[in-house]
N, CA and C atoms as a LAMMPS dump frame, in Angstrom:
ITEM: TIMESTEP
0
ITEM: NUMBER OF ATOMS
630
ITEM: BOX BOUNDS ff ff ff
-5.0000000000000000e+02 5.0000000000000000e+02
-5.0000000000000000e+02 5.0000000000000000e+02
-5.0000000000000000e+02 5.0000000000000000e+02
ITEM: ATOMS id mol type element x y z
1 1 1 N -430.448 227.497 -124.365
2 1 2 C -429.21 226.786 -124.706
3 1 3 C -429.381 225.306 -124.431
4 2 1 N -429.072 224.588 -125.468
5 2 2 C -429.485 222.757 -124.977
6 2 3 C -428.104 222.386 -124.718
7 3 1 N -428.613 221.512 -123.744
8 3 2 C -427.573 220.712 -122.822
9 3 3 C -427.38 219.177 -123.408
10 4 1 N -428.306 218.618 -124.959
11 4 2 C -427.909 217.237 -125.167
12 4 3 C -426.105 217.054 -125.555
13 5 1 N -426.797 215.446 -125.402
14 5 2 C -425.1 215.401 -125.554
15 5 3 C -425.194 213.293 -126.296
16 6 1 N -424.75 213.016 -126.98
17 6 2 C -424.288 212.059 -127.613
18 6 3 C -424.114 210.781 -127.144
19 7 1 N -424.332 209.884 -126.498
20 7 2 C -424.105 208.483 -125.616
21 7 3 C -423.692 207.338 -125.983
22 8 1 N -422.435 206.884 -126.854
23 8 2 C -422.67 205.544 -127.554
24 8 3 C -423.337 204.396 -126.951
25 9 1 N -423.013 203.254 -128.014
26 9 2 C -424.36 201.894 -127.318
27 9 3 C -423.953 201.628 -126.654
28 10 1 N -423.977 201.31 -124.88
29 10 2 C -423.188 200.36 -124.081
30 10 3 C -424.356 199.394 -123.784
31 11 1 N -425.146 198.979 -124.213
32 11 2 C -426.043 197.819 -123.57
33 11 3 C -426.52 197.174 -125.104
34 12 1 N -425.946 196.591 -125.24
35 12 2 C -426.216 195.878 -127.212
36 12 3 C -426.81 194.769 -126.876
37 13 1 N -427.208 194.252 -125.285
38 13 2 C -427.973 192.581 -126.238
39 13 3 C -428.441 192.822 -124.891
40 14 1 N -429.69 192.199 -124.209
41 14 2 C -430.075 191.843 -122.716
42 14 3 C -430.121 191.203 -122.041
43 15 1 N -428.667 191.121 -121.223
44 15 2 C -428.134 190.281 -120.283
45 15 3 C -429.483 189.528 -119.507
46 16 1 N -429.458 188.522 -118.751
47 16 2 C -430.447 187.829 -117.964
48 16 3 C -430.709 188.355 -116.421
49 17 1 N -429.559 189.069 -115.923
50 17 2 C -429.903 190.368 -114.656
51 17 3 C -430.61 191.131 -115.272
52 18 1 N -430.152 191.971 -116.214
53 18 2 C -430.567 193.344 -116.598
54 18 3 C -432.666 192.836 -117.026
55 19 1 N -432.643 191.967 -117.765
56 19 2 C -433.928 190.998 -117.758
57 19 3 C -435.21 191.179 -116.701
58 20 1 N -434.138 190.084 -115.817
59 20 2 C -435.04 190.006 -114.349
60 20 3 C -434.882 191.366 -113.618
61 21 1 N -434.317 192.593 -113.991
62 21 2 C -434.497 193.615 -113.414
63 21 3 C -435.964 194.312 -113.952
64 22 1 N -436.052 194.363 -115.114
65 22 2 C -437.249 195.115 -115.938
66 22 3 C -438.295 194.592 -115.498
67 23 1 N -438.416 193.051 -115.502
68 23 2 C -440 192.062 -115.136
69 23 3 C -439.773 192.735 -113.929
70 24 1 N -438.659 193.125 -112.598
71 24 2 C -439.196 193.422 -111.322
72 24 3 C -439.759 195.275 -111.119
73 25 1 N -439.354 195.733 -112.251
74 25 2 C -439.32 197.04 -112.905
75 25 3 C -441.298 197.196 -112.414
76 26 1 N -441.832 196.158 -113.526
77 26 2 C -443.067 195.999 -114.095
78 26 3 C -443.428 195.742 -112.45
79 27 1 N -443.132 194.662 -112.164
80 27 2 C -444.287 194.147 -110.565
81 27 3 C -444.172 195.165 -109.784
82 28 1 N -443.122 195.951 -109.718
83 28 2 C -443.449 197.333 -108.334
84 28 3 C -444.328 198.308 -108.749
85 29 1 N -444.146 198.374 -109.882
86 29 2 C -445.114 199.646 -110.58
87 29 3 C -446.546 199.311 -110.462
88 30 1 N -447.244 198.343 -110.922
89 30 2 C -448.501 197.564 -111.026
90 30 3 C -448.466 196.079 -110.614
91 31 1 N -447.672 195.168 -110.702
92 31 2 C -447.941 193.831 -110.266
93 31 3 C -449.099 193.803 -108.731
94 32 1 N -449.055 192.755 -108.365
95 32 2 C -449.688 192.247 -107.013
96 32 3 C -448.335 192.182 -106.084
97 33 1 N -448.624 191.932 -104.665
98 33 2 C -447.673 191.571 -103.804
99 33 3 C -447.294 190.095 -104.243
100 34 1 N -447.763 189.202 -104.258
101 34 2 C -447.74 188.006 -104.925
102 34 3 C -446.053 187.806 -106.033
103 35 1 N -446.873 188.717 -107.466
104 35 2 C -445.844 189.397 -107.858
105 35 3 C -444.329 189.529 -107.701
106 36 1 N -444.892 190.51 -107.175
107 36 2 C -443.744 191.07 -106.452
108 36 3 C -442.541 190.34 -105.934
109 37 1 N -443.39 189.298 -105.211
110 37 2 C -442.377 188.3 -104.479
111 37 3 C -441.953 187.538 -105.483
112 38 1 N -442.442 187.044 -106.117
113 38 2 C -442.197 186.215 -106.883
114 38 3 C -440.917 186.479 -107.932
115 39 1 N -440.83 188.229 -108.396
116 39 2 C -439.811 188.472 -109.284
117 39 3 C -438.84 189.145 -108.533
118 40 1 N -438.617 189.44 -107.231
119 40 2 C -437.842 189.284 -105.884
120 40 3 C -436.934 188.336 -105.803
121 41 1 N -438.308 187.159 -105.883
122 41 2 C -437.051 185.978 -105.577
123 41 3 C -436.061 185.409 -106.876
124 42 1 N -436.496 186.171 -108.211
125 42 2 C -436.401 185.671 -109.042
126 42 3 C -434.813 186.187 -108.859
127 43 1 N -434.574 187.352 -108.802
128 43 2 C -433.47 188.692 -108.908
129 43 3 C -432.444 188.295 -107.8
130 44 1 N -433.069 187.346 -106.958
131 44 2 C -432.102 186.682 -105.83
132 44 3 C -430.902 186.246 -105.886
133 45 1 N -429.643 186.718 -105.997
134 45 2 C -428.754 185.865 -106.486
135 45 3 C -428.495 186.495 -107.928
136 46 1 N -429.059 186.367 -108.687
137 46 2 C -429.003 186.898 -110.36
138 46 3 C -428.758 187.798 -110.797
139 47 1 N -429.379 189.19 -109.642
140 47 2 C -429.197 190.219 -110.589
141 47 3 C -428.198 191.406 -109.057
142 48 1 N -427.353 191.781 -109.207
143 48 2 C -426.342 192.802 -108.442
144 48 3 C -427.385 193.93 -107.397
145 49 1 N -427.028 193.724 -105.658
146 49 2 C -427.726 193.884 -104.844
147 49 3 C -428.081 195.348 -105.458
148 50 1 N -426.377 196.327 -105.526
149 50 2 C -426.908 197.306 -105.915
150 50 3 C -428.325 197.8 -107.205
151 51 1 N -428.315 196.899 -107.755
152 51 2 C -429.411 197.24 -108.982
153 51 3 C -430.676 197.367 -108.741
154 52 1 N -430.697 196.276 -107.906
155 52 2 C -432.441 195.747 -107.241
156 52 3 C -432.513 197.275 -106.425
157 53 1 N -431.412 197.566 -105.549
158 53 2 C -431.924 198.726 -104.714
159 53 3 C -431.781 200.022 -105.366
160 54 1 N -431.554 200.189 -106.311
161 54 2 C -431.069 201.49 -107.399
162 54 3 C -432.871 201.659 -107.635
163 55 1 N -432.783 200.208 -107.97
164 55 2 C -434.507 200.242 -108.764
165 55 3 C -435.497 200.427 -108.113
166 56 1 N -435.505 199.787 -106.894
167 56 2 C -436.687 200.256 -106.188
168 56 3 C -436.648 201.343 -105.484
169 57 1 N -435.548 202.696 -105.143
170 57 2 C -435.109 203.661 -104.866
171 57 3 C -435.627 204.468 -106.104
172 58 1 N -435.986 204.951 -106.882
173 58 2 C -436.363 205.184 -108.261
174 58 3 C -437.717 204.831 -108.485
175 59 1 N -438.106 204.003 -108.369
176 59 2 C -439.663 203.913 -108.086
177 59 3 C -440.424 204.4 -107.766
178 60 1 N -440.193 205.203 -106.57
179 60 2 C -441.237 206.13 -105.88
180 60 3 C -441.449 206.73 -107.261
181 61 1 N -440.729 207.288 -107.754
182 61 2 C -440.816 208.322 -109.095
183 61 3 C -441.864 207.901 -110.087
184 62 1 N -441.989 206.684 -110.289
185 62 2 C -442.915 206.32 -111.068
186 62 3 C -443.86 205.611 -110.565
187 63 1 N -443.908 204.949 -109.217
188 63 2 C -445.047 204.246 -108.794
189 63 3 C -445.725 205.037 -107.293
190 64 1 N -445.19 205.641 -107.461
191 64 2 C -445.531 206.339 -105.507
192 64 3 C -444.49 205.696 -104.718
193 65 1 N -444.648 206.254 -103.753
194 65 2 C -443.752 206.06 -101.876
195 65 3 C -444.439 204.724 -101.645
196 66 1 N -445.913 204.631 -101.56
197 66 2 C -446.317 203.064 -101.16
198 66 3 C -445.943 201.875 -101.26
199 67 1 N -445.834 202.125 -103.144
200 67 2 C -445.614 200.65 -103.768
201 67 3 C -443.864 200.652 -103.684
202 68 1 N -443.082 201.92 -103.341
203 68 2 C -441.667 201.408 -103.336
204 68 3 C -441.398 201.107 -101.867
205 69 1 N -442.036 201.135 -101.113
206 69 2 C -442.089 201.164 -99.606
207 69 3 C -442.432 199.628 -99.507
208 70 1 N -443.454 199.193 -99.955
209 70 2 C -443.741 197.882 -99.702
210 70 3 C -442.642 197.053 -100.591
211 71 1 N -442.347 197.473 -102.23
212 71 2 C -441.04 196.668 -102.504
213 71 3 C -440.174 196.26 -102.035
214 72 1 N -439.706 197.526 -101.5
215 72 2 C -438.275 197.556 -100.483
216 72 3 C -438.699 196.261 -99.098
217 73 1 N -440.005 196.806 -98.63
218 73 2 C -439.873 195.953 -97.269
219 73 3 C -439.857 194.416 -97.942
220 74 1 N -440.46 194.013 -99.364
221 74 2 C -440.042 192.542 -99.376
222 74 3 C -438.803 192.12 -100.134
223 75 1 N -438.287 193.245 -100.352
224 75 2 C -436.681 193.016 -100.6
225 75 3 C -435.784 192.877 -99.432
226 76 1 N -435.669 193.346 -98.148
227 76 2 C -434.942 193.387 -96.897
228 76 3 C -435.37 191.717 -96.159
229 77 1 N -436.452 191.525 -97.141
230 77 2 C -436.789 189.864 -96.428
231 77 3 C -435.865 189.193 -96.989
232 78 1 N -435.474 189.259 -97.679
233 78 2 C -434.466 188.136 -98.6
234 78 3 C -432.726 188.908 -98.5
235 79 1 N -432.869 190.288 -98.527
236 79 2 C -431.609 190.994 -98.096
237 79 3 C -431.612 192.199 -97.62
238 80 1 N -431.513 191.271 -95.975
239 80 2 C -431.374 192.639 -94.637
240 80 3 C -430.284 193.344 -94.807
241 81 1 N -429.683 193.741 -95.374
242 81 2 C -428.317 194.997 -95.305
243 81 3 C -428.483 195.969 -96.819
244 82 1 N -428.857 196.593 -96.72
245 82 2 C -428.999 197.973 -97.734
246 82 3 C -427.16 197.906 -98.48
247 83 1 N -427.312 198.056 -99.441
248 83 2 C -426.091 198.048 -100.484
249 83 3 C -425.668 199.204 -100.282
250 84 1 N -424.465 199.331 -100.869
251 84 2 C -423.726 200.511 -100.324
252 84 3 C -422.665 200.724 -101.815
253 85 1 N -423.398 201.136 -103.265
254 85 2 C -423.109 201.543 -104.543
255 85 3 C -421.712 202.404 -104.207
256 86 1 N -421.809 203.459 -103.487
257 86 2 C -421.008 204.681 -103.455
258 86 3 C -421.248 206.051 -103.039
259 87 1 N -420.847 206.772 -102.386
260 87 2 C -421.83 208.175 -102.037
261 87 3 C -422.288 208.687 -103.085
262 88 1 N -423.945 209.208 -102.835
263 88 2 C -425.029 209.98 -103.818
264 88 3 C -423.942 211.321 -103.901
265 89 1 N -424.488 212.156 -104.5
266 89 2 C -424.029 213.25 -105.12
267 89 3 C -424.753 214.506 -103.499
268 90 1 N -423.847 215.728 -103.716
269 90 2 C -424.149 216.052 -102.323
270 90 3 C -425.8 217.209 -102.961
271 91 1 N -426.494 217.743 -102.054
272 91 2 C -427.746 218.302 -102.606
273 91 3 C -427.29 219.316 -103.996
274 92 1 N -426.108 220.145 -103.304
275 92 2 C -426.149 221.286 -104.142
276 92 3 C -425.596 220.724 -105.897
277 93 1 N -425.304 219.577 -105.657
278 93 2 C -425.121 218.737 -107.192
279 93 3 C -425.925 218.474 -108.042
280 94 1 N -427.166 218.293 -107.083
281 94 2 C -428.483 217.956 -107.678
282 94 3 C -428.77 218.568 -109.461
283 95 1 N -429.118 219.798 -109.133
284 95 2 C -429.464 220.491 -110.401
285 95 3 C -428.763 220.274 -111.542
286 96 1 N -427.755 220.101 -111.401
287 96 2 C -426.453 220.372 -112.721
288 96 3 C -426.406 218.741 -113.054
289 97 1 N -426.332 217.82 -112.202
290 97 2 C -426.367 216.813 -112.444
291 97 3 C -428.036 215.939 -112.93
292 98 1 N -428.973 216.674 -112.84
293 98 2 C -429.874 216.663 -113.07
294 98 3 C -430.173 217.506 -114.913
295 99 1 N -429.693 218.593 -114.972
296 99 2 C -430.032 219.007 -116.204
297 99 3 C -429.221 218.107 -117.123
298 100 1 N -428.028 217.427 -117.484
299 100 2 C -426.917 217.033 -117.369
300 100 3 C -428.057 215.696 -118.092
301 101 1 N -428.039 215.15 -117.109
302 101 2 C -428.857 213.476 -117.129
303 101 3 C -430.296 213.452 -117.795
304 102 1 N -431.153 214.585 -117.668
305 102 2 C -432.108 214.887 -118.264
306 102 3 C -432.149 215.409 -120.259
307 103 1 N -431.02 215.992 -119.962
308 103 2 C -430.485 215.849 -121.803
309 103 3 C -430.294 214.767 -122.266
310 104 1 N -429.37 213.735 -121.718
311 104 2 C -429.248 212.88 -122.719
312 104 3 C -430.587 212.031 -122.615
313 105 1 N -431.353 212.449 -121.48
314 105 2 C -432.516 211.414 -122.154
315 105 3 C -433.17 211.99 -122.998
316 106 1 N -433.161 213.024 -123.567
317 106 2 C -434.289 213.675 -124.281
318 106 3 C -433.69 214.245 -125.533
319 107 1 N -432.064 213.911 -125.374
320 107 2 C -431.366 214.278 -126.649
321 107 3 C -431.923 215.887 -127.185
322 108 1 N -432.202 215.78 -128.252
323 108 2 C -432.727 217.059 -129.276
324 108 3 C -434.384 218.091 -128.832
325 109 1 N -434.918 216.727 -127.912
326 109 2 C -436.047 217.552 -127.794
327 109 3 C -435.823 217.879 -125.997
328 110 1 N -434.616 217.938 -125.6
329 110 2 C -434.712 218.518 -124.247
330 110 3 C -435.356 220.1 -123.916
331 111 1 N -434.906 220.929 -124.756
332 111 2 C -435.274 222.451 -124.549
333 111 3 C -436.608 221.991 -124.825
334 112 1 N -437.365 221.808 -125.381
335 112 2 C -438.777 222.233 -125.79
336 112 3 C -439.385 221.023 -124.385
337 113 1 N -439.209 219.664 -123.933
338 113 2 C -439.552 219.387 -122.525
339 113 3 C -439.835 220.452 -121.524
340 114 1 N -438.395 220.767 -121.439
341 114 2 C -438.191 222.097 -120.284
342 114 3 C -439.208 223.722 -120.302
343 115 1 N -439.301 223.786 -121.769
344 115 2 C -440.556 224.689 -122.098
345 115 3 C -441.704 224.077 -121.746
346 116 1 N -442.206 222.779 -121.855
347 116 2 C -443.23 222.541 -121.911
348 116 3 C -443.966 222.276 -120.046
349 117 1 N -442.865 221.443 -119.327
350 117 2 C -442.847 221.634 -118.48
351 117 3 C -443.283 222.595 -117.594
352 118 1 N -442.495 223.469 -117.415
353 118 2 C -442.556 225.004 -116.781
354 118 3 C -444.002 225.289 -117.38
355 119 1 N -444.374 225.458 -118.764
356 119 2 C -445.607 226.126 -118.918
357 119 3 C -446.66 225.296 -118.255
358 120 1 N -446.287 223.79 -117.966
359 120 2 C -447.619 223.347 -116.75
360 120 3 C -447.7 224.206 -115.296
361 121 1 N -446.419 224.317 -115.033
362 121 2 C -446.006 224.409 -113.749
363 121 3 C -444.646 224.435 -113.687
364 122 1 N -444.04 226.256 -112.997
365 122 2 C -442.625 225.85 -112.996
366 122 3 C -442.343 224.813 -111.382
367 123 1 N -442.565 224.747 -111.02
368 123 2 C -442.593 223.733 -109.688
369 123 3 C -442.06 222.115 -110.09
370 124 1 N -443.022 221.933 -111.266
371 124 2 C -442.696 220.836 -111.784
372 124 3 C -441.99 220.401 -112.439
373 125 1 N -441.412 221.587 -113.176
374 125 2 C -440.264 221.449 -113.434
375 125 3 C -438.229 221.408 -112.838
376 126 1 N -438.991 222.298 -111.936
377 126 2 C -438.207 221.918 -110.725
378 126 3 C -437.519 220.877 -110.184
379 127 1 N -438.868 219.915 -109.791
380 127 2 C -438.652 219.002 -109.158
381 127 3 C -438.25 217.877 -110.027
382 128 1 N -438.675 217.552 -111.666
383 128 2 C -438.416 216.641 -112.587
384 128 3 C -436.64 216.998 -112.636
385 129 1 N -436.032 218.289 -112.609
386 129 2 C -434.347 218.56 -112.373
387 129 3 C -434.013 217.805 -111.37
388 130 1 N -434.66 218.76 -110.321
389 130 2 C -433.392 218.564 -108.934
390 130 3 C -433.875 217.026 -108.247
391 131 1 N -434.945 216.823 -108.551
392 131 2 C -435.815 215.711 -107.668
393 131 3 C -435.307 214.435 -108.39
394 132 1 N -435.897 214.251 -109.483
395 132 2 C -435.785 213.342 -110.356
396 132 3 C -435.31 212.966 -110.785
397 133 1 N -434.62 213.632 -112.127
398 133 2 C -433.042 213.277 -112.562
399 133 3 C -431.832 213.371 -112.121
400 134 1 N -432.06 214.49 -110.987
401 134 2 C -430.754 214.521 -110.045
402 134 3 C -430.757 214.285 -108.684
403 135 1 N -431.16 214.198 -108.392
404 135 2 C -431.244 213.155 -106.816
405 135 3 C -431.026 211.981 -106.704
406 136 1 N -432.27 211.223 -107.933
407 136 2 C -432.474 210.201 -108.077
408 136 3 C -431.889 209.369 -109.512
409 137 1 N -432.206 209.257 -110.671
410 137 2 C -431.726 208.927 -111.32
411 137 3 C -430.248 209.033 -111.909
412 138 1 N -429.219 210.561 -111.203
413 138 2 C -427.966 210.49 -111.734
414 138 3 C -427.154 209.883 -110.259
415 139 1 N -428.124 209.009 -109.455
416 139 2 C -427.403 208.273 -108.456
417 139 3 C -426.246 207.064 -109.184
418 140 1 N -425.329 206.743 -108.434
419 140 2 C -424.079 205.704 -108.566
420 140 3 C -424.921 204.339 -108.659
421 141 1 N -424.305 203.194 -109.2
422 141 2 C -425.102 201.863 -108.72
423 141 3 C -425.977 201.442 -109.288
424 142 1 N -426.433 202.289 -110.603
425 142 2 C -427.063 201.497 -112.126
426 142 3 C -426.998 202.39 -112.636
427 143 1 N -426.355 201.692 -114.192
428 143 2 C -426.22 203.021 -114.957
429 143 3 C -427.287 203.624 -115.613
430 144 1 N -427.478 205.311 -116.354
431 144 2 C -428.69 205.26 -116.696
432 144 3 C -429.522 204.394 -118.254
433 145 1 N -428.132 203.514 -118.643
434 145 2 C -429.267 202.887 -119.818
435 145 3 C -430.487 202.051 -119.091
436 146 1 N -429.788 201.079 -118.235
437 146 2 C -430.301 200.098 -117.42
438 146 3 C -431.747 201.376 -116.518
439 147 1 N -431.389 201.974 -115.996
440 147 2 C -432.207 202.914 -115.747
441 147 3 C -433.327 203.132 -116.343
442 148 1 N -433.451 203.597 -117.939
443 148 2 C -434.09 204.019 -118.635
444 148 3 C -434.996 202.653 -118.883
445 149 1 N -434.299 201.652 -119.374
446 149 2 C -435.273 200.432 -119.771
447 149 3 C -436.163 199.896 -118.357
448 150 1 N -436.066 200.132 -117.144
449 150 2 C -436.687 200.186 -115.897
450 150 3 C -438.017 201.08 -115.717
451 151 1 N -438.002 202.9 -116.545
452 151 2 C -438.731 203.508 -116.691
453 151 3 C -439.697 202.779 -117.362
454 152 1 N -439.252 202.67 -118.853
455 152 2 C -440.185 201.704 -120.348
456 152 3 C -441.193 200.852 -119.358
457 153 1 N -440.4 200.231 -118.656
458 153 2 C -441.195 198.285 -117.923
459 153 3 C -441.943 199.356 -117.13
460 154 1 N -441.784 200.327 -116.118
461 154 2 C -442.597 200.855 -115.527
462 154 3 C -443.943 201.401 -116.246
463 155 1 N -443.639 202.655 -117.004
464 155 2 C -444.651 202.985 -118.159
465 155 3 C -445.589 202.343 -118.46
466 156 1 N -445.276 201.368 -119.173
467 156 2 C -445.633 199.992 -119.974
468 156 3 C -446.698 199.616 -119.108
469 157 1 N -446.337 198.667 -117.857
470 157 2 C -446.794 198.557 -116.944
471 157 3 C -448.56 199.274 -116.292
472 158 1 N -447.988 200.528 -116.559
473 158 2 C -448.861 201.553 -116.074
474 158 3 C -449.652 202.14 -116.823
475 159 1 N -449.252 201.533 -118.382
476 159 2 C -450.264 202.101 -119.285
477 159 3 C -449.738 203.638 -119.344
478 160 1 N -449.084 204.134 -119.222
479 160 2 C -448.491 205.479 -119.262
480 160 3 C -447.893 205.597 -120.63
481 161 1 N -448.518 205.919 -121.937
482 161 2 C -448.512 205.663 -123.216
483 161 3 C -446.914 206.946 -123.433
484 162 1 N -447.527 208.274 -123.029
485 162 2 C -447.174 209.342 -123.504
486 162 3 C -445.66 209.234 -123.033
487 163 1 N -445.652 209.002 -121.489
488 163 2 C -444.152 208.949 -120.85
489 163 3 C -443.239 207.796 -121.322
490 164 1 N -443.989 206.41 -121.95
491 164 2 C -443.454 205.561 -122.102
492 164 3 C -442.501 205.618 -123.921
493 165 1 N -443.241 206.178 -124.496
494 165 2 C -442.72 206.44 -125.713
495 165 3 C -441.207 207.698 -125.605
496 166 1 N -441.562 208.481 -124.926
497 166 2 C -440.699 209.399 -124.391
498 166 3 C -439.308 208.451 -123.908
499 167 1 N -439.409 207.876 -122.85
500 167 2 C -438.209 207.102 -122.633
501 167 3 C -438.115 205.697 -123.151
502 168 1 N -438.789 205.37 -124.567
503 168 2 C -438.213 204.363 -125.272
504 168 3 C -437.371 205.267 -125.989
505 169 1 N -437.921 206.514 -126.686
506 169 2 C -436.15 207.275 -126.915
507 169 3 C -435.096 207.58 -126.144
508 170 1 N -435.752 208.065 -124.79
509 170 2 C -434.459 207.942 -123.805
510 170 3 C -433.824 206.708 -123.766
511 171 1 N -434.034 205.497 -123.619
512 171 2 C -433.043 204.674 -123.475
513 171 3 C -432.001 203.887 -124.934
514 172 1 N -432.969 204.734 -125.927
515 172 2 C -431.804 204.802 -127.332
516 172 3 C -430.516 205.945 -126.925
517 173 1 N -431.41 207.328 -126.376
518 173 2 C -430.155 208.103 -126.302
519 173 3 C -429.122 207.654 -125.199
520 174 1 N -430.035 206.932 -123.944
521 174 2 C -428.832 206.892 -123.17
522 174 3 C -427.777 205.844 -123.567
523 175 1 N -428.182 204.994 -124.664
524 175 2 C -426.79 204.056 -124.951
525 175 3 C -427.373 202.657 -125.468
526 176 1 N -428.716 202.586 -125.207
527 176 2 C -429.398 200.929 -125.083
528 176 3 C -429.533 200.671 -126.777
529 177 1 N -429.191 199.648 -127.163
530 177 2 C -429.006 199.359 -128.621
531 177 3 C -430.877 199.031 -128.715
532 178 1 N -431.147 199.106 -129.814
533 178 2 C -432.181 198.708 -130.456
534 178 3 C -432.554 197.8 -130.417
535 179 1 N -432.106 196.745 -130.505
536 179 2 C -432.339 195.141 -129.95
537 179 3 C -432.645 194.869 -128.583
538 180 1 N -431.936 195.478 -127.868
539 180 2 C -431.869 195.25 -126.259
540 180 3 C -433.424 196.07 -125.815
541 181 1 N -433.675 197.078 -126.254
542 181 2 C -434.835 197.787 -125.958
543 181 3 C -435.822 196.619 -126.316
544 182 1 N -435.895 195.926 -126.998
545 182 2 C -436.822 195.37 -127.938
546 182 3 C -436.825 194.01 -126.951
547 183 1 N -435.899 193.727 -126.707
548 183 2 C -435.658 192.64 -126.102
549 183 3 C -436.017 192.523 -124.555
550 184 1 N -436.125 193.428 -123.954
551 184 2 C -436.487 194.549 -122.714
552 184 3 C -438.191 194.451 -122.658
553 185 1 N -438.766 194.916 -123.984
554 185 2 C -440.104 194.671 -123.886
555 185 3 C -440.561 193.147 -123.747
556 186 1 N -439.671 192.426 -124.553
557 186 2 C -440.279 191.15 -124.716
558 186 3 C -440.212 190.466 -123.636
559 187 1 N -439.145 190.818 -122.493
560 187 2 C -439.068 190.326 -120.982
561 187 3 C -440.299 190.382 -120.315
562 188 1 N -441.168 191.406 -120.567
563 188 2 C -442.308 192.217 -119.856
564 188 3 C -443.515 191.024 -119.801
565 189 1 N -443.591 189.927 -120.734
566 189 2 C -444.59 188.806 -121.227
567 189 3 C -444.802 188.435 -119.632
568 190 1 N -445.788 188.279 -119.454
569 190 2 C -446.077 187.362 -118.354
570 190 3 C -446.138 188.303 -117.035
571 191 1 N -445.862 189.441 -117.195
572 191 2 C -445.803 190.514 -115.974
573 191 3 C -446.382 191.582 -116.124
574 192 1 N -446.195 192.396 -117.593
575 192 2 C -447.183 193.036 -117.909
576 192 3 C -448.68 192.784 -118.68
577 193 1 N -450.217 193.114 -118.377
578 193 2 C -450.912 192.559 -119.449
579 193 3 C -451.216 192.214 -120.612
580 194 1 N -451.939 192.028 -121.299
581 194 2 C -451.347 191.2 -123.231
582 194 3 C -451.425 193.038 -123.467
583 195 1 N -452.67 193.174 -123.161
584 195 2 C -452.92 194.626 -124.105
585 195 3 C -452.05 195.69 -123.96
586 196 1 N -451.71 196.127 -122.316
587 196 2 C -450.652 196.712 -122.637
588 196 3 C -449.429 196.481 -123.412
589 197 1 N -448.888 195.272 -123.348
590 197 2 C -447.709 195.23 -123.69
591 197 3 C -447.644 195.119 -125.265
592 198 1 N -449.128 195.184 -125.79
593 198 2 C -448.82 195.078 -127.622
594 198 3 C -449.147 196.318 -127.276
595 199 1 N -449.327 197.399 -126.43
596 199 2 C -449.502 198.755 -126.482
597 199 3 C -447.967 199.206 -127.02
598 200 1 N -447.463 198.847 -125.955
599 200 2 C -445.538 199.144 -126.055
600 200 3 C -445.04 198.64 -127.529
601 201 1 N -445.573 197.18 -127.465
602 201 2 C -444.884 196.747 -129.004
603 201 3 C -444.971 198.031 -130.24
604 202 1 N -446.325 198.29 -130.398
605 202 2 C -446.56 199.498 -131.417
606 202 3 C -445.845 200.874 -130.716
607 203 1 N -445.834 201.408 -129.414
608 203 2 C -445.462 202.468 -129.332
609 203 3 C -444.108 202.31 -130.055
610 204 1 N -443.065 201.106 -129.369
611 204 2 C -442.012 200.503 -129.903
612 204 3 C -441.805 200.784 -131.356
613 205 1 N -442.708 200.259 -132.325
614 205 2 C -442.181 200.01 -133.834
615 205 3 C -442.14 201.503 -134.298
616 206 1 N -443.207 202.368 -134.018
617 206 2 C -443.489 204.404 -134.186
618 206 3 C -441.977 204.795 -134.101
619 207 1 N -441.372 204.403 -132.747
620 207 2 C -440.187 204.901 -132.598
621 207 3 C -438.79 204.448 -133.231
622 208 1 N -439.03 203.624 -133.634
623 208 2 C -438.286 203.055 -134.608
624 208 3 C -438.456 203.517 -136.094
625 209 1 N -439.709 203.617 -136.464
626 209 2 C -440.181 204.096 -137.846
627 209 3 C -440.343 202.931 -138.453
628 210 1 N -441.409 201.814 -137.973
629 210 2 C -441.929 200.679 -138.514
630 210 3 C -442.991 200.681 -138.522
């Protein structure tokens, strides 16, 4: 039984937070510490405490515990008090709010994910529910378009071709207009490498049908 569900556009053009969120998207995933600091300080002031910490809370997911561990510690240099979005969802929410959040990123091809998944490993599938999309990503304190274009810069970043094409449709389904996605990559200049990022450009145009 599929669980997608429909999302209109709420992110039609790319604000200059939402911006400097993606370039800091890119430096936790792969940048240098250097980096790092650098698009830290950029987000200083600019972009909503909760977002910066939504994002690097979410990270582990795509970059490891290390690189969000060291983010975080040079984020508390510039802002010692942890944000306070709204209470997370309690454990036993996890799942439902997880299958829930995991549809609309995957729209039409959610059931066959969830097949495909499980046939690696049901474990892993498991944990991509309760861990991933519901623990973590259907947290309060960024929504999931902004979310999704954070994954892309991560991906991208990481050269992660297969996952990255995957949630350049997720962040159409979750609401992100076509422009803004596009506009999202083009933030990435200067943070992600040339080659990757004409990697994304083409994964980009496929998904579009250009």
């Amino acid at each position: 039984m599929t669980h997608s569900a429909t999302v209109p556009d709420t992110l039609m053009t790319l604000d200059d937070a939402t911006r400097r969120l993606v370039r800091l998207s890119a430096a936790v995933t792969a940048g240098t510490e250097a980096r790092q600091r650098s698009e830290i300080a950029e987000s200083l002031g600019a972009v909503p405490h909760a977002w910066v910490e939504e994002l690097l809370l979410q990270s582990y997911l795509f970059a490891g515990f290390p690189r969000a561990l060291n983010a975080m510690r040079e984020w508390r240099r510039v802002a010692p008090e942890p944000s306070a979005p709204g209470a997370a969802a309690p454990p036993a929410q996890w799942r439902a709010d997880g299958e829930r959040t995991c549809a609309v990123v995957y729209g039409r091809f959610y059931d066959r994910l969830r097949e495909n998944i499980r046939h690696l490993h049901p474990a892993l599938d498991d944990w991509m529910i309760v861990e991933g999309y519901g623990k973590v990503l259907s947290r309060p304190g960024l929504d999931l378009g902004r979310r999704e274009l954070c994954i892309v810069a991560a991906c991208a970043a990481a050269g992660q071709d297969r996952q990255l094409h995957s949630h350049l449709h997720g962040a159409l389904n979750a609401g992100v207009a076509a422009g803004a996605v596009s506009e999202a990559i083009e933030a990435l200049a200067g943070v992600v490498p040339t080659e990757l990022l004409e990697t994304a450009r083409l994964l980009w145009a496929r998904v579009r049908g250009k």
